[in-house]
N, C-alpha and C positions, 0 to 999 in steps of 0.2 A: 133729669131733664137733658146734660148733654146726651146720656147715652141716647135717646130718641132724636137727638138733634144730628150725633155720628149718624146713627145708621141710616137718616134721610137723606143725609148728602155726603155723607163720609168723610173721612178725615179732612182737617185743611190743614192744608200749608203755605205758610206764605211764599208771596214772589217778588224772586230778585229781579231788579232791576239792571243794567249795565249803569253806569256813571254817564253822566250828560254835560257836556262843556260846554255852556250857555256864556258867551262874550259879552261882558255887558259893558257900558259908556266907561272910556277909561283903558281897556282892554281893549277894544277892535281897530284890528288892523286897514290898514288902507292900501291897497296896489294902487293898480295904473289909474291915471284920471285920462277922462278921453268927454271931450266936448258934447254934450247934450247926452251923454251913453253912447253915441256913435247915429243917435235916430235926426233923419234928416228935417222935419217939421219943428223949430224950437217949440219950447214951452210955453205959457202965458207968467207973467208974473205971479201968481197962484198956485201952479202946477208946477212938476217937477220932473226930469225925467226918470224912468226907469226901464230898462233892458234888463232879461231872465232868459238864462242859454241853460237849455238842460243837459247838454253834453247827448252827440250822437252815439258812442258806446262806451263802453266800460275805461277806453283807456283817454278817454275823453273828459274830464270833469267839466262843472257845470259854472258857471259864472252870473253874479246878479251885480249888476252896477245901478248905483242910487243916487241923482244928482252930478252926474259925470266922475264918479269914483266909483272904482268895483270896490267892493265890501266882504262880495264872495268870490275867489277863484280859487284855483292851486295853488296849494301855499298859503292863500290869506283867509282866517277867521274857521278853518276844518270845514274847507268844503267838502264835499264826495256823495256817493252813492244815498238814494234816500231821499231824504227830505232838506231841503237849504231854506232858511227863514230868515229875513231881515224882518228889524219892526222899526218902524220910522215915526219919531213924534210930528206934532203936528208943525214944526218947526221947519221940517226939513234931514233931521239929526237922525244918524241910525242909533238908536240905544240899545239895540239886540241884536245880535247873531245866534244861529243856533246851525248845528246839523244833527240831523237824526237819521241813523242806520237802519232801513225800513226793511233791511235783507238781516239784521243780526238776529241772533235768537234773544227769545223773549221779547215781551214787550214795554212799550214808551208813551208819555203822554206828555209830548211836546207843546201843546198849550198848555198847562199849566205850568212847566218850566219857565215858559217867558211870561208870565204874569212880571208885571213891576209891583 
């Protein structure tokens, strides 16, 4: 039975993954806080603010501020190139950071990483 199972799809091999450095509660860094995220309409009591900079090029990184703290910049939580994910409970509280390398070889499945 394998040999008919090889020769319809051929050998497999598995695949490596790169390592993923998911931030979780306890771990994540905090930079600058800056009022409202810097957006000039406050919030409602309910809401909250958030500002996402995707960096204009390469030598640019990317910044996500969550409730008037950035969570993601240079320097805090591995931001860069790719993919930048805060996960915020319903609280208000970021409990995840993640970044994912969407230009490195091989691939990632960044949602299930931040599964709680």
């Amino acid at each position: 039975m394998n040999k008919i199972l090889d020769d319809l799809v051929g050998q497999i091999t598995p695949v490596l993954f790169p390592p993923i450095e998911v931030n979780k509660e306890g771990k994540i860094a905090v930079g600058t806080s800056i009022k409202n995220c810097g957006l000039i309409d406050m919030c409602k009591d309910d809401e909250f603010a958030v500002h996402v900079y995707t960096g204009k090029d390469n030598n640019d990184e990317p910044k996500i501020c969550v409730d008037g703290r950035y969570v993601i910049a240079r320097g805090i939580n591995d931001a860069g190139r790719g993919l930048n994910i805060v996960v915020v409970s319903n609280g208000k509280e970021v409990i995840r950071t993640g970044h994912f390398d969407t230009w490195q070889e091989g691939k990632i499945d960044p949602i299930s990483s931040l599964k709680i």
